[in-house]
N, C-alpha and C positions, 0 to 999 in steps of 0.2 A: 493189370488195368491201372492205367495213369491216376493221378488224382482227378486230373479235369474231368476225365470221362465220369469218373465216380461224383463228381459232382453235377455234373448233365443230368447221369442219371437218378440222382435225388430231387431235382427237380420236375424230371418230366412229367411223376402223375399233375404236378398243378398246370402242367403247360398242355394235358391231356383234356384236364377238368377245362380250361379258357379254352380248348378249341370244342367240346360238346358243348359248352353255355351258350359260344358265339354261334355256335349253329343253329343249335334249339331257338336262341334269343330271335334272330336273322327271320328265322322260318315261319313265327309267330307274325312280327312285326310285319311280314310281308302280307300275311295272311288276313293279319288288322286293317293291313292298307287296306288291301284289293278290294274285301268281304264287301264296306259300307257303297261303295261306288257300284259293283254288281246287282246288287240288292236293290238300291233305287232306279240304276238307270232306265230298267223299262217302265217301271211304273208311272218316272217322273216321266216319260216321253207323254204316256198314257196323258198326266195330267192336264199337261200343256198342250197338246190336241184339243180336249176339251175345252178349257178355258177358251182359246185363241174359236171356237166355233160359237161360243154364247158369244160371245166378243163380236164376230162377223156375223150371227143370227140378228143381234140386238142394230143393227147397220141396216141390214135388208128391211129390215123391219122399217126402221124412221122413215126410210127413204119410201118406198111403198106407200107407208102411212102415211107422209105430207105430198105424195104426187094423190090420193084419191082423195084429201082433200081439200083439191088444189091448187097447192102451194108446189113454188117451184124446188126440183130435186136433180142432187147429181147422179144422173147414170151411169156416170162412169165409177164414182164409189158404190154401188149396187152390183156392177159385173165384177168390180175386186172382191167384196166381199163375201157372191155369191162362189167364187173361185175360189176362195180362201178358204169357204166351209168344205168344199169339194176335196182338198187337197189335204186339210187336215183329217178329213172322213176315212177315206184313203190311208193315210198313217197309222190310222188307228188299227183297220181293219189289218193290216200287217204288224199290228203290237200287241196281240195279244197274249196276255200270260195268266190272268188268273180265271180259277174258276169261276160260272155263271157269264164271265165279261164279252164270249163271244155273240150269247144269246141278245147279251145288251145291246152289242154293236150293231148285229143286226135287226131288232129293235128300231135302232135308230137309223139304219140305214132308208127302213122302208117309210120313217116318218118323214125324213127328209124328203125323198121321192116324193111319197104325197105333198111337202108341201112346196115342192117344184113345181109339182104338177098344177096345183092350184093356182100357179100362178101364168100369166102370158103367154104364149111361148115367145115373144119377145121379152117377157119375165117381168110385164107392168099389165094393170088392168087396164081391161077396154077405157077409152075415152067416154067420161059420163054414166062412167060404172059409179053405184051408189056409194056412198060411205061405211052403209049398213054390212056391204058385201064382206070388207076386210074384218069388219067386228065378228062376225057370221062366222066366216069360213077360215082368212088366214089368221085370225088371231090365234084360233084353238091350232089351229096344226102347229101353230110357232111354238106355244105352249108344250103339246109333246113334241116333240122335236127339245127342247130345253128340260123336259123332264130325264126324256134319255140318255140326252148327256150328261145329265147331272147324277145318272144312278153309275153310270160309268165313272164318274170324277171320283164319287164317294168310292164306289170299290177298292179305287187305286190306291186313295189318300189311306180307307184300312191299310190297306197290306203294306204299305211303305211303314205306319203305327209299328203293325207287329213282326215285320221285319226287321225292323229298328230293336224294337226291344230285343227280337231274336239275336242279334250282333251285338248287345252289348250284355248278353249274357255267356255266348261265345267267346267276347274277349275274356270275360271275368276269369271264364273256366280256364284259357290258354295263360293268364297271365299265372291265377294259383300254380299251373303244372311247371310254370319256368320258374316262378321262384321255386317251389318243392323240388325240383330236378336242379335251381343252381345250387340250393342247400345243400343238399345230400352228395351233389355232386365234388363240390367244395370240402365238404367234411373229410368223403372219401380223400380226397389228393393233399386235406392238410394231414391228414394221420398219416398215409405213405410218404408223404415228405419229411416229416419229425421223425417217424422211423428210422427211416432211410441215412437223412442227416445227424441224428444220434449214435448209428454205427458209423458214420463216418468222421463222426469226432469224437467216438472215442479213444483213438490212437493220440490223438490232441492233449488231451486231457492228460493221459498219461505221460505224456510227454514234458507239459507244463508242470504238474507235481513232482518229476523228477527235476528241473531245472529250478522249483521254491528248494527242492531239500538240500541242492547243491549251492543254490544262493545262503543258504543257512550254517554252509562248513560240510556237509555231510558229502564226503569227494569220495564215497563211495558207491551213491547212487546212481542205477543207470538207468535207461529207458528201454523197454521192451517191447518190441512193435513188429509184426510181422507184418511180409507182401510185400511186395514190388514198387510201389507208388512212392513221391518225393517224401511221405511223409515219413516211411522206412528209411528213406534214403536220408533225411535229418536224421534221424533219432541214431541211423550210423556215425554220423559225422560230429552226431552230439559227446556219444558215450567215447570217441575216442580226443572228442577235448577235454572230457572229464578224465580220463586216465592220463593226458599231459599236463592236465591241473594236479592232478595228485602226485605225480613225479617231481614236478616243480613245488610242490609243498612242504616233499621232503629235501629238499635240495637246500642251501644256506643262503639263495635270493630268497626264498620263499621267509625264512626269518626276517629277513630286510623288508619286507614286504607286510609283515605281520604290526614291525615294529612301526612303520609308516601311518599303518591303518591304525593303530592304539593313539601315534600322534596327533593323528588328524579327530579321531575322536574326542581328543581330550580338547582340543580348542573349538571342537564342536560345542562341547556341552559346556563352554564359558556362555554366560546370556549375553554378551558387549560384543559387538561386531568387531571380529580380525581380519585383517589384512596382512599380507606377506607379499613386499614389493621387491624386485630387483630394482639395481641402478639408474634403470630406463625409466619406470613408472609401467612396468608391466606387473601383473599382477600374477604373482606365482601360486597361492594358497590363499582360501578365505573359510570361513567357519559358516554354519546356518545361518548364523543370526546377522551375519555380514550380506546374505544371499536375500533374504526376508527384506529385513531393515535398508538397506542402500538397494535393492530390485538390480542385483547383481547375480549372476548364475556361474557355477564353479565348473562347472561342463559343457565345453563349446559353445560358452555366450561369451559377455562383452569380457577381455581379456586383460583393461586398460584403464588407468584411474581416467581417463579422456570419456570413461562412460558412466562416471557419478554427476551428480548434481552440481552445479558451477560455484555456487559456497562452500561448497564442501568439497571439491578438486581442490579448488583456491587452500583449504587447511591441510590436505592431506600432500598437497603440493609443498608448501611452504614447511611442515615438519620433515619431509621425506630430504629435502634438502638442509636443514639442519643439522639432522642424523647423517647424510650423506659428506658433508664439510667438515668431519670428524669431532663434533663438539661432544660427541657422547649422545646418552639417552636425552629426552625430548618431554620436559615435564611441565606441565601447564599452571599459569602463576595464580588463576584463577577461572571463576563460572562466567567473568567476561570470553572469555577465548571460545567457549560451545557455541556449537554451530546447529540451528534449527535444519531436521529435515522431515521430510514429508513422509508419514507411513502409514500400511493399513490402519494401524490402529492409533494413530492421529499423530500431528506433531512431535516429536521427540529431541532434545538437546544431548548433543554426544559432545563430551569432550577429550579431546587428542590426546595421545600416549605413544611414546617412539623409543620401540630399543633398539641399537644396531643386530646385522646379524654378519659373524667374523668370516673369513676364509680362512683356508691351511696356512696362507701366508702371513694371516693377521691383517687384510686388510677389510674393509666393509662392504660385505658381498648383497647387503639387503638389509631394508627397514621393516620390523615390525610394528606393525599400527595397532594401539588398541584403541575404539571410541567407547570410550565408559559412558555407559547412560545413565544424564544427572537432574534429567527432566524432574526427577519428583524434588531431589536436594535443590531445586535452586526454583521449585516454586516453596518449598520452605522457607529459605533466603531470601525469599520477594515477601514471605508471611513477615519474617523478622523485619525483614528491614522495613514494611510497612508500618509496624508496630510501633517501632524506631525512632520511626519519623513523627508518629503521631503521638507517640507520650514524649518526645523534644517539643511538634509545639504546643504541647497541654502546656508544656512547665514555663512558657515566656511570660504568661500574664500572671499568675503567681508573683516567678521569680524576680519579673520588673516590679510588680508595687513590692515586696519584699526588700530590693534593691533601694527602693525609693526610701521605705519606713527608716532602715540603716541607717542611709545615706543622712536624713532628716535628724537623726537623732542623734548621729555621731558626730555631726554637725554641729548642736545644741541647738538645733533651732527649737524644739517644743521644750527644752528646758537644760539647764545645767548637768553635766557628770561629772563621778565622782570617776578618780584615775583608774582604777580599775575598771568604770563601768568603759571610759574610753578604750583601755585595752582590751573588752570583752569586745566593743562595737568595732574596733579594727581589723581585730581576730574574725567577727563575724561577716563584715567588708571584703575581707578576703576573699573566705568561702566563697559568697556568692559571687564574687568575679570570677573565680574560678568553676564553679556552677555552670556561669555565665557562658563561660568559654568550652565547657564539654556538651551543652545543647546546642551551642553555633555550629560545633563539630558533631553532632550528630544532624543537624536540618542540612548539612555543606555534603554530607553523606546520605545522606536520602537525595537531594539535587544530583547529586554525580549519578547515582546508582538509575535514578530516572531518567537521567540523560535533558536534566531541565537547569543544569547549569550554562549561564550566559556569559561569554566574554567577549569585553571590546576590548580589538588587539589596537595597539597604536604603535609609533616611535616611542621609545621612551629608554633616557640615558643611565647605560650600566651603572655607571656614577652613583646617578639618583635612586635610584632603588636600594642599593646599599647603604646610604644617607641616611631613606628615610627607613629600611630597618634598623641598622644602629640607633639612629635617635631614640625609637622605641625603645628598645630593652638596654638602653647605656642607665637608665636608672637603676634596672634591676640587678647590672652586669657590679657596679660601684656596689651596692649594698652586698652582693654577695663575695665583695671583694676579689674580685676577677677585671685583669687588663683587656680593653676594646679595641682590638686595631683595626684600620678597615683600608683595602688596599686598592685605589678604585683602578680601572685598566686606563694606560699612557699612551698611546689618545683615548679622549674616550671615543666610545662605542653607543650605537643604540642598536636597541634590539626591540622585535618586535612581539607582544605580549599587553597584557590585562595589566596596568600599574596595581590595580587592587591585588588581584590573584595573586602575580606573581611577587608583591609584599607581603603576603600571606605566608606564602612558601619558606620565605626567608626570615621572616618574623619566628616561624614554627622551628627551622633548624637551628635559629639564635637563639630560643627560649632553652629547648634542648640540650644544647653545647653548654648554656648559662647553668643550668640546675646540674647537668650532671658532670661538672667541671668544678674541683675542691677550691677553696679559698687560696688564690695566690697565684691560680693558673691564668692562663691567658688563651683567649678565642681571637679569632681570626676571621674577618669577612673579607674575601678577594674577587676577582673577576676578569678573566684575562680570554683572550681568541682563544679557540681551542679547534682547527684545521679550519676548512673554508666553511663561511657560512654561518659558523656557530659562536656564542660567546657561552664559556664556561663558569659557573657561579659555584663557590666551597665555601664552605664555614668549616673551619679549622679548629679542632680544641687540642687542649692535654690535660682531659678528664682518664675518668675511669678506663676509659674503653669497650668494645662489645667483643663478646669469644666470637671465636667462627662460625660454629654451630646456630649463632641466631643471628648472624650478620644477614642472609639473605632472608630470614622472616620478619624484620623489624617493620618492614612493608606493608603487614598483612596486616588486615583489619581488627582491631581488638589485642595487635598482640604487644605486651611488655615482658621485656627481657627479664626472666627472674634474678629477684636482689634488688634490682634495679630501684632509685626514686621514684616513690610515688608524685605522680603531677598530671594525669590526666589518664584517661580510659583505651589510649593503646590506636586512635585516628589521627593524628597529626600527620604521623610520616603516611600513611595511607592516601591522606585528601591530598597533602602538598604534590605526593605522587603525579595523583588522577589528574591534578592541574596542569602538571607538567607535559603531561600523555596528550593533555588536551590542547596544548597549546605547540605540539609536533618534538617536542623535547624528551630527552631520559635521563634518568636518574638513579644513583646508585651511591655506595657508602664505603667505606676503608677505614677499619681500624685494626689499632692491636694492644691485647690488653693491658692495659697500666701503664700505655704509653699516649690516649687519645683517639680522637676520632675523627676521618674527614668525612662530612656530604657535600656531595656534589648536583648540580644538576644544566643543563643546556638549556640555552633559548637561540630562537634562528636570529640572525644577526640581518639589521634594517637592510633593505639595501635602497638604492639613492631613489629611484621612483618609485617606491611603492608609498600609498596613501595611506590612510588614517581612520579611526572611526571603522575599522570590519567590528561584523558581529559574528559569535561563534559561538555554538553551542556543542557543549563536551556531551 
């Protein structure tokens, strides 16, 4: 017996139960109709007989009555209506159904007679027949005559009452028995059904807990199912791919295969979304939290970074090409470079991580991505630096009247000092200019990090810029007994840029080169093309120097090279950076130690019609 069949037959007792219901239902409902329409119609015929003869009695009548005293009348509405009693008289006497109703009829039959009789036989009284006569003789016969059919009216109107009630006590009883008979009969065909259907799934069942134990490793479980039907015929085809599963387990693909799944594992249970790209930007392997997190699926879905989100293609583009141009691994310089994306459970900041991955031959067969998720580190970093920001500007109105009281008193304006109190008040001048200058660098770093720094870019001449920072620090360069050369570019140049910012810039890399450059060395400020488009700005020393190891962190925010001069809180090279970022430029450093240090940085070079006065905001 086939499966289908075996499933026919688990249904049919309900298909048995819907054809008794509909018949039962059918037979009643027919029964409902007919019943009330039999039941009334001869009575009501009855009724309507009646009616329609008072109706024609009450006609003869008037008419009669205004011809004897009289007044003029129509005969011809007296022969309708004396024919109209006639005819319904007639109906009645062929509708008789209930008991006592025929004695009625004829009753009325003989009263009508007499009161035909009494009348003409052209069916009017003699001419100059009294008034008295009609009062006398036809009024009474009219009278019964309307008595009669009014005992006949009432009979009918009973029995149409209690036949009425009788039919709607008959439907009550027909409806009780169809619901009680679809009850029962429903019951009946749900139990043979679940019956029926639970022996026929139970081969299922069994089936299914052999293919959880073999999902679980156990390859040597099999399924037992006897008969003929597809579902034997699975559970044959099943246990004989479990015995080529367990042949190939023992087999040394089957290792290779063990070893695959342990790896895939293990980048499972990393919580940072992976990625594993070939060359193309196809996507060869991803982790859970890559499939969760980027709405990515590792199983016949989207196969292709073309199916992440357009910010985030845009990063995973641009590192995957990085890695791919042979620079090595792909390390992010900061919490600017995360990229917002959308997830169940709400925005999240991932930031980019890229190792190559080699071939036999050594060359780069794939980029590993990782997105480190820094959503919670970098609303800490929005804590601090709000913090930052807000005790740099507690300290300005302090450290200006502060500035001020010095300033006044070093001065002598509120009175004379003695030579020491000057060296205390110069000593103390100091400080707060230097004070001065690590709250400006921290308000300059909350503005970048908000993104509420403004710059107006202009023309403005390489020359000049280098001018006016040497002027700046050429006092400080002589006191620390250090040579100022400043080498300006032949022709000059203009470049396009912030005169403020990018004096800043330069101000910051001369202060620098000045403090950490010994007594007798010499800095250098120069500026020269550097390819098309760009003018190159260096500040030159032959100070100490920076080791390697912290040459690419001198950037980062808060950091000073250890040993190093104390002279500020580790922002200078940070902002001058950011300014430079912001004004399309890069920048970077060279040194070696005990021989000096160069910074560098770019500005885009004017060209002949571009205008003046843009604003720009980093």
């Amino acid at each position: 017996m086939t499966l289908r069949s075996k499933l026919l037959a688990a249904q049919a007792p309900l298909a048995a139960v819907l054809v008794v219901i509909g018949f039962a239902t059918l037979k009643t409902l027919t029964a409902l109709g007919s019943g009330p329409a039999l039941i009334l119609k001869d009575n009501y015929r009855s009724v309507l007989a009646m009616e329609r003869i008072l109706a024609a009695l009450d006609m003869v009548q008037d008419v009669v009555l205004a011809r004897a005293a009289g007044r003029p009348a129509d005969a011809r509405v007296e022969e309708e209506s004396l024919g109209r009693v006639e005819a319904e008289l007639a109906v009645q006497e062929h509708n008789v159904t209930e008991p006592g109703e025929d004695a009625a009829t004829g009753l009325l039959r003989r009263r009508w007679t007499a009161y035909r009789a009494a009348l003409e036989p052209s069916g009017q009284p003699g001419p100059g027949a009294p008034l008295a006569r009609w009062f006398e003789t036809l009024a009474p016969l009219a009278v019964g005559v309307r008595d009669a059919a009014g005992e006949i009216l009432a009979l009918n109107q009973d029995a149409m009452a209690r036949k009425s009630d009788g039919a709607r006590r008959a439907a009550e009883r027909n409806v009780t028995a169809v619901v009680g008979a679809t009850l029962g009969a429903l019951a009946l065909g749900l139990v043979s059904s679940l019956a029926l259907t639970a022996r026929l799934l139970r081969p299922l069942g069994n089936l299914s807990q052999t293919v959880r134990r073999l999902g679980e490793g156990d390859l040597e479980a099999r399924a037992r199912v006897e008969g003929k039907d597809e579902i034997a015929a699975l559970a044959l085809e099943f246990n004989a791919m479990a015995d080529r599963l367990a042949e190939y387990r023992r087999s040394s693909l089957g290792e290779l295969l063990q070893a695959q799944q342990a790896s895939q594992a293990a980048i499972d249970s990393l919580p940072d979304p992976v990625l594993v790209l070939d060359p193309a930007g196809a996507i060869l392997n991803l982790n859970a939290a890559a499939e969760s997190t980027l709405r990515l699926s590792g199983e016949g879905g989207a196969r292709t970074i073309g199916a992440l989100e357009p910010d985030l293609r845009a990063v995973v583009d641009r590192v995957r090409h990085h890695v791919l141009a042979g620079r090595g691994p792909y390390v992010p310089r900061g919490f600017e470079e995360a990229v917002r994306v959308e997830s169940p459970d709400g925005d999240r900041h991932l930031l980019p991580r890229a190792t190559p991955l080699y071939s036999e031959e050594g060359g780069v067969a794939g980029v590993t991505i990782v997105l480190q998720d820094v959503t919670r580190l970098m609303r800490f970093d929005e804590l601090k630096n709000d913090l930052v920001a807000t005790v740099a500007h507690e300290f300005r109105t302090p450290l200006t009247s502060l500035r001020m009281a010095i300033h006044l008193t070093a001065e002598e304006a509120v009175g004379p000092l003695t030579p020491k109190q000057v060296e205390l008040m110069q000593a103390a001048r100091e400080d707060c200019e230097r004070l001065q200058g690590i709250v400006d660098d921290l308000l300059d770093l909350s503005r970048i990090q908000s993104g509420r720094m403004a710059l107006q870019v202009d023309r403005v001449d390489a020359g000049a810029l280098l001018a006016g920072a040497a002027t700046a620090l050429r006092g400080a360069a002589e006191a620390a007994g250090l040579e100022l050369a400043v080498s300006a570019p032949e022709p000059p140049v203009e470049v396009r840029a912030d005169p403020e910012r990018a004096g800043i810039v330069l101000s910051n890399l001369l202060a620098n080169a000045v403090r950490h450059t010994p007594r007798g060395g010499r800095v250098e400020l120069s500026a020269r093309l550097a390819g098309e488009g760009a003018v190159r700005f260096e500040v030159r020393d032959t100070g100490e120097g920076i080791a390697r190891e912290h040459l690419e962190r001198v950037f980062d925010k808060f950091y000073r090279v250890p040993g190093s001069r104390s002279g500020g809180v580790g922002l200078g090279l940070y902002i001058s950076r950011e300014i430079v970022h912001a004004h399309g430029g890069e920048m970077g450093a060279e040194s070696v130690p005990g021989r000096g240090s160069t910074f560098w940085f770019t500005l885009g070079l004017a060209s002949e019609h571009a205008g003046g006065g843009v604003k720009a905001t980093a």
